[in-house]
C-alpha positions in Angstrom: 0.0 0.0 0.0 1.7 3.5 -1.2 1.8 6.2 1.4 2.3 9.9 0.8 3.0 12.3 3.3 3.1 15.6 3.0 5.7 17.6 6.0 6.7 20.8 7.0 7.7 22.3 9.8 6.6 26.0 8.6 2.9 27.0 9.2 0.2 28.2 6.0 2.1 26.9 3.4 -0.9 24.7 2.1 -0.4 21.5 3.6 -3.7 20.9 4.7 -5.4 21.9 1.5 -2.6 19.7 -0.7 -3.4 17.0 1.6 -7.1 16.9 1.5 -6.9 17.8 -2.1 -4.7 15.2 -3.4 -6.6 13.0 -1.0 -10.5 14.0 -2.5 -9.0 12.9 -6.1 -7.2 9.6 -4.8 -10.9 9.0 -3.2 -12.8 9.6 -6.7 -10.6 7.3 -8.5 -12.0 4.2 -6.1 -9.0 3.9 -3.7 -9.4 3.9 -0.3 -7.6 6.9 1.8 -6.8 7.3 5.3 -6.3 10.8 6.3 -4.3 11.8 9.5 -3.6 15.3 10.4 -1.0 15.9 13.7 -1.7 19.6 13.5 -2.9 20.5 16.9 -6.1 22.5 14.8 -7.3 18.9 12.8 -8.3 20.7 10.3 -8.4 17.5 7.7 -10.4 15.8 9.9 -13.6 18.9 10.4 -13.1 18.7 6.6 -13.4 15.5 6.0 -16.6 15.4 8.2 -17.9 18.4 6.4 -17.5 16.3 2.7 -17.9 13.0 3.0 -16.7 10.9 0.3 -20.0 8.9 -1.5 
């Protein structure tokens, strides 16, 4: 199983919005995705929950 991470240690450079992103069009291909946010806001996650995959 590939994994991507995406990692750095500077604040609003886009991470969040590459990694849900890039994660939304792994997702619409048919592949399962597991998204995991360490940033203390968990922002991926209140996304995630806002836009559920169908």
């Amino acid at each position: 199983m590939p994994t991507i991470s995406l990692v750095s240690p500077k604040g609003g450079v886009g991470k969040t919005t590459a990694a849900v992103v890039l994660a939304t069009q792994i997702a619409q291909k048919g592949k399962a995705v597991v998204l995991i946010g360490s940033a203390y806001k968990a922002r991926q996650s209140h996304r995630c929950s806002q836009h559920p995959a169908r």
